[in-house]
VEXDO-413064 format. One record per residue (C-alpha): residue number from 1; residue in three letters; y, z, x. Coordinates in Angstrom, 3 decimals, padded with zeros to 6 digits. Layout:
<sites>
{site NUM; 'ALA'; {Y; Z; X}}
...
</sites>
This chain:
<sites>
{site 1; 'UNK'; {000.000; 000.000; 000.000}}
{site 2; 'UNK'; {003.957; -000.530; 001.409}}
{site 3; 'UNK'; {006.477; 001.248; 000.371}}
{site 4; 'UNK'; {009.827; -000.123; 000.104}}
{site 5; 'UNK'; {012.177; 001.339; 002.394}}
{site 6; 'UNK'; {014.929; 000.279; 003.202}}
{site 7; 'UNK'; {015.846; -000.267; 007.316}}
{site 8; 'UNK'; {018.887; 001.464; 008.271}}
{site 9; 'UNK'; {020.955; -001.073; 010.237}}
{site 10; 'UNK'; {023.023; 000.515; 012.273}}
{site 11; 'UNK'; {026.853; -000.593; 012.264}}
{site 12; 'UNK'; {028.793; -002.418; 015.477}}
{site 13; 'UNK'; {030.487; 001.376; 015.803}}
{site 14; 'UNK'; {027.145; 003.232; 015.689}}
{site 15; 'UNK'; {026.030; 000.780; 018.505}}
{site 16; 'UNK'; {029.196; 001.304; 020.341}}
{site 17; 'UNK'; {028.832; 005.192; 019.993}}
{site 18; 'UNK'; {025.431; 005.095; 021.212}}
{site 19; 'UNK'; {026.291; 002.702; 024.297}}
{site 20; 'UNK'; {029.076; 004.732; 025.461}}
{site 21; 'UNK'; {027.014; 008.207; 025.026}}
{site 22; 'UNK'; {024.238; 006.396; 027.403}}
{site 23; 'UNK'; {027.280; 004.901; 029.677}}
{site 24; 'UNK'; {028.648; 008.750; 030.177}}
{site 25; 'UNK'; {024.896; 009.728; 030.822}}
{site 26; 'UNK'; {024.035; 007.254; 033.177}}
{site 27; 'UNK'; {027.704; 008.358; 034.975}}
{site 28; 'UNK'; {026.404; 011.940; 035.239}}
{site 29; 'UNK'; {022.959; 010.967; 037.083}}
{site 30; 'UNK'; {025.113; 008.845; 039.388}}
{site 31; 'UNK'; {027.144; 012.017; 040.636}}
{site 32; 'UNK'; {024.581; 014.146; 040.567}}
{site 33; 'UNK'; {022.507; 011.510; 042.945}}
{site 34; 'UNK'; {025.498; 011.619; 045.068}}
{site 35; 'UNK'; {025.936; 015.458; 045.041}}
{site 36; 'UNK'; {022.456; 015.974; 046.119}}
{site 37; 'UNK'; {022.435; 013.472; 048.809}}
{site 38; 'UNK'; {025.672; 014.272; 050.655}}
{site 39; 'UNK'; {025.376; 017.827; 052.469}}
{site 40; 'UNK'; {028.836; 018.680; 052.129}}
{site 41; 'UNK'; {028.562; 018.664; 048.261}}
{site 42; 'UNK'; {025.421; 020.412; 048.425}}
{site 43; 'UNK'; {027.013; 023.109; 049.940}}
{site 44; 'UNK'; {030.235; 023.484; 048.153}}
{site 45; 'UNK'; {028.412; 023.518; 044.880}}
{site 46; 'UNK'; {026.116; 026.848; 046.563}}
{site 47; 'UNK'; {029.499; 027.914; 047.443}}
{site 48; 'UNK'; {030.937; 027.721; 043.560}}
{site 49; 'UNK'; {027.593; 029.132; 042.681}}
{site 50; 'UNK'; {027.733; 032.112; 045.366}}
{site 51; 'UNK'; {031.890; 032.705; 044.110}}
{site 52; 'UNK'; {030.895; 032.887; 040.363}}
{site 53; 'UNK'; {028.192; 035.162; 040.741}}
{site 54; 'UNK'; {030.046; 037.555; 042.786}}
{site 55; 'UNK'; {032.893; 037.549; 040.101}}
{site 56; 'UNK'; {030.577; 039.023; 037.975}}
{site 57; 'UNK'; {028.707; 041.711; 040.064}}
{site 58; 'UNK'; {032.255; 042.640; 040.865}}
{site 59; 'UNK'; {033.355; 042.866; 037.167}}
{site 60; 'UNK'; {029.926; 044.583; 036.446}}
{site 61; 'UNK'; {030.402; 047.336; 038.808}}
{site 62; 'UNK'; {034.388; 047.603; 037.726}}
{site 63; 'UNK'; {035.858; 046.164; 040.655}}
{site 64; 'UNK'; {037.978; 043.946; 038.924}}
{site 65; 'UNK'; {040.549; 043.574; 041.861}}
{site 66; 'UNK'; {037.383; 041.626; 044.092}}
{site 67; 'UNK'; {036.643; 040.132; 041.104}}
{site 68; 'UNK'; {040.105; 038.563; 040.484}}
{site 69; 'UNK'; {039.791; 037.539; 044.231}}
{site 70; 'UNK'; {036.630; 035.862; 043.571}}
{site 71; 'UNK'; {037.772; 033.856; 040.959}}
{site 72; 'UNK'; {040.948; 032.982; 042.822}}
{site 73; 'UNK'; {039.370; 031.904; 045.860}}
{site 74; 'UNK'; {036.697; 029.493; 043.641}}
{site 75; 'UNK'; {039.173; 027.952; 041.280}}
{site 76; 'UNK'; {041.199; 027.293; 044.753}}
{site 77; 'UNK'; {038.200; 025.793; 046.623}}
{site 78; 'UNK'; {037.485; 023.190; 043.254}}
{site 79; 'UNK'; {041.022; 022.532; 043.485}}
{site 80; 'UNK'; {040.504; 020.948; 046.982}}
{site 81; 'UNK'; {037.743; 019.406; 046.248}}
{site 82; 'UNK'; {039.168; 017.211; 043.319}}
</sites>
């Protein structure tokens, strides 16, 4: 037996849509090839990492002067990245 559905067509700005989402994918797997192949990326991503997560052992044991120094010293180091 068929049934009689209907196909869903989808319109020229649903195929658009779904082009540019796979575009911005395909963008994001290109840096993050490139961060993982150049050393000096490699590392100042582990640095980002290691500033974030001392922010927060800092604010966790109420040391919220090193942790405002933490998160001065990371949002510097992306600055001069950029």
């Amino acid at each position: 037996m068929k049934t009689n559905r209907k196909r869903h067509r989808r319109t020229e700005e649903e195929l658009i849509h779904a082009l540019q989402a796979k575009i911005a994918m395909l963008e994001q797997r290109r840096v993050a090839r490139t961060m993982k192949q150049d050393p000096v990326l490699r590392l100042a991503d582990k640095v980002v990492r290691s500033l974030k997560k001392a922010e927060t052992q800092f604010q966790q044991n109420g040391r919220l002067d090193l942790a405002n120094s933490a998160k001065a010293a990371m949002i510097q180091f992306t600055q001069c990245l950029r």
